[in-house]
N, C-alpha and C positions, 0 to 999 in steps of 0.2 A: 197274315201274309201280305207282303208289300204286292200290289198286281202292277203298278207304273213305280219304274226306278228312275229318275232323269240325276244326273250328276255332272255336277261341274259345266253344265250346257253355255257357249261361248260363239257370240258369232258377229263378226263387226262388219260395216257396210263403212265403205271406204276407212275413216280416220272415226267412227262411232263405232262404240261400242253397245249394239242393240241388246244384246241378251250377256249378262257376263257373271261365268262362275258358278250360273244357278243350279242349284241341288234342292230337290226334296222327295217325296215317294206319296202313293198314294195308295192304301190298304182298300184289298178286294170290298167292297160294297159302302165307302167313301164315299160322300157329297164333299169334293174341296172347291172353293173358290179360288180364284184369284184375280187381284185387285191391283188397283194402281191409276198411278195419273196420267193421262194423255202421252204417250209416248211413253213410256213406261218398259215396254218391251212386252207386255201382255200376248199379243197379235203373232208377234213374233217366236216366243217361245212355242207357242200354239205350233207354228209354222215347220219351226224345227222336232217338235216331237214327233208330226205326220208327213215329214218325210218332203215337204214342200222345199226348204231349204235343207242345204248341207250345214253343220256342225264346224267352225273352225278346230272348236276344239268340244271334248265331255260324250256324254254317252246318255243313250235312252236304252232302258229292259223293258220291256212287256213280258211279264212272268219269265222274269231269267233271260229273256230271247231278245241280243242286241237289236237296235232296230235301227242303226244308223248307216247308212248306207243303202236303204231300199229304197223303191218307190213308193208313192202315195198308196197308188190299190196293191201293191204287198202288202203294207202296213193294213190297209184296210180288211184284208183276207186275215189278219192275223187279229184282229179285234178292233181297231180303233176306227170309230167314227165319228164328224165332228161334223158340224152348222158353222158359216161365217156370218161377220157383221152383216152384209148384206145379203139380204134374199136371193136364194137362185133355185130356182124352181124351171117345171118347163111351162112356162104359162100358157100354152094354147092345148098341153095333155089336161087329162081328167085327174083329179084329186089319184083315183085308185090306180091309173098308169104312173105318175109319179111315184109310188111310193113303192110298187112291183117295182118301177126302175131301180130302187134302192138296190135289190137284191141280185141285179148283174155280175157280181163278184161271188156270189154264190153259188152261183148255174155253172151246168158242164154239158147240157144239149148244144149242139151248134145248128148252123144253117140246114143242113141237110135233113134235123134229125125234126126242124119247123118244117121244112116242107116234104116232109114225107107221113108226119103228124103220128110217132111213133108212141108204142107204150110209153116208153121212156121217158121222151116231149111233154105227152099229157100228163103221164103225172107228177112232174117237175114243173108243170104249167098248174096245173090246183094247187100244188105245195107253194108254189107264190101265188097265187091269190088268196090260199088260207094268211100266208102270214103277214100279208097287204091288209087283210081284216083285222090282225090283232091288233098289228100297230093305228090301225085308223081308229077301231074302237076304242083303246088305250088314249088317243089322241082326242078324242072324243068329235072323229070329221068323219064315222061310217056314214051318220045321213045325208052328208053331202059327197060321196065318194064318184057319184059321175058328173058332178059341176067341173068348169075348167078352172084349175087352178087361178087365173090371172081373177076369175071374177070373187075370190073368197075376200074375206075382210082380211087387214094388214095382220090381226093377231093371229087368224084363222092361218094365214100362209106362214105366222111365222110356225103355228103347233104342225102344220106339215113338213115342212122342213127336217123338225125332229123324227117327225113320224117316218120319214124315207128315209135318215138315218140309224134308225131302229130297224128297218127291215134289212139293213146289213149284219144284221144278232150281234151289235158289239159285245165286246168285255166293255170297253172305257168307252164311254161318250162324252165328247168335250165339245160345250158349247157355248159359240165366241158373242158376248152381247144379247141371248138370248129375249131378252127382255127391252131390249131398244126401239122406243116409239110406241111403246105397249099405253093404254092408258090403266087405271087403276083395277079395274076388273080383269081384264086381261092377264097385269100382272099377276092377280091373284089367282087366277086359274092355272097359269103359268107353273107358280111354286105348286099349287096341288098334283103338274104334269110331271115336275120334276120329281118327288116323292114317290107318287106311284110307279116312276119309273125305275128308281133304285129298290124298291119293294119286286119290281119284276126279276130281281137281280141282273140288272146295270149299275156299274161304278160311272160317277158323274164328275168331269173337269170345268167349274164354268170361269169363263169371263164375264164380269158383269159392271156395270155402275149404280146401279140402281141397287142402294144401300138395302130397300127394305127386304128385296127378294135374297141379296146373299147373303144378310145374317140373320134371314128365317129356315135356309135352309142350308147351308154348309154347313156339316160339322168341325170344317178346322178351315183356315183361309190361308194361302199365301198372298202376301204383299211386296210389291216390286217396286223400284221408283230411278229412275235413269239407268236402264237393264240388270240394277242388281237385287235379291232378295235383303228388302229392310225388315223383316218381319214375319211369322209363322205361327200358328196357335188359334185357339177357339174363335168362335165371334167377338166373346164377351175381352178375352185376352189382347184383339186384334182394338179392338175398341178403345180400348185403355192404354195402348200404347201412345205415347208421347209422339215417337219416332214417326208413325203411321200419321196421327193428326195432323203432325205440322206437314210432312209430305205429301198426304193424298187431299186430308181435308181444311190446313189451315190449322188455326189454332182454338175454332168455336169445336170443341167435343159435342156439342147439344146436335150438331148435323149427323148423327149415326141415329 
């Protein structure tokens, strides 16, 4: 069962065409990548499936359910959460407020029901802090859950990042560059975050450049290259495409 439908997705910025035509699906418990060169339109499609830009033209489904025309935290109440290229975190909260933050679109206490400190409150207030602990444990930052964000290590903030968009309980989590600036260890912890993330049952969208992380763990890649789909199919498929090397990586195949 396909769980992301995006079709025909189209959207030009003055006389460019950033994203144009693109079509593919993404089956409930997917690792897809997708890839491409600088400008590419990667960023952008990103953009339009979570509801950041409008659509000139094409359609996004989340299990059947258009999703063009919402806002960002619609779409985010409805499953979709995503990390951008650059870190944003709240750097002066604690690791475990950060990632409780995640779960704002999930709460239905208001103001009233915090200062009156109701059944209600409290135990909507443990049910995010239990699920602040799974994703920190899962992230592997419960033992630093009261340091403040700004002082962890660059990989460390990036695995929270995920970690607070995990406490939104996607379906789909798409995420943009996760591995950017990472150095080799990192990234290798990185792909074991991402695995047992999809073992959690999360379907995973990523952006990435860093060849060795997305063809260790996508099972299928989409390939873009001046906002159109050049390419689709396995790692090993994606590899050996002609069209793909001379676009993304030139004409040395030995760089995969």
């Amino acid at each position: 069962m396909n769980l992301l439908e995006v079709h025909e997705l189209t959207k030009n910025f003055g006389g460019l065409a950033a994203v144009k035509d693109l079509t593919f699906q993404i089956a409930s418990g997917e690792i897809v990548g997708m890839i491409g060169p600088n400008g590419a339109g990667k960023t952008t499609a990103f953009n339009l499936i979570t509801g950041i830009y409008p659509p000139d033209r094409g359609g996004v489904r989340l299990e059947e359910r258009p999703l063009v025309g919402l806002k960002p935290h619609q779409i985010a109440v409805l499953g979709i959460a995503r990390t951008f290229q650059t870190i944003r975190l709240f750097q002066n909260m604690t690791v475990m407020e950060n990632v409780m933050s995640g779960q704002h679109c999930r709460t239905h206490q208001g103001v009233l029901g915090a200062l009156l400190r109701t059944p209600k409150q409290r135990r909507e207030e443990e049910t995010i802090c239990e699920e602040a602990e799974r994703c920190l444990r899962l992230a592997d930052l419960w033992l630093v859950r009261d340091e403040l964000a700004k002082n962890l290590s660059y990989g460390a903030q990036r695995k929270l990042e995920i970690a607070r968009a995990l406490a939104t309980k996607p379906k789909l989590l798409m995420l943009d560059e996760p591995a950017g600036g990472l150095n080799e260890k990192e990234s290798a912890e990185l792909m074991d975050l991402i695995k047992q993330i999809r073992q959690s049952g999360v379907t995973i969208l990523l952006i990435e450049h860093d060849m060795s992380v997305v063809m260790n763990v996508s099972d299928r890649i989409v390939v873009l290259d001046n906002g159109e789909k050049i390419a689709e199919g396995t790692p090993r498929e994606v590899q050996t495409n002609q069209r793909v090397i001379e676009a993304y990586l030139g004409r040395e195949e030995d760089d995969f």
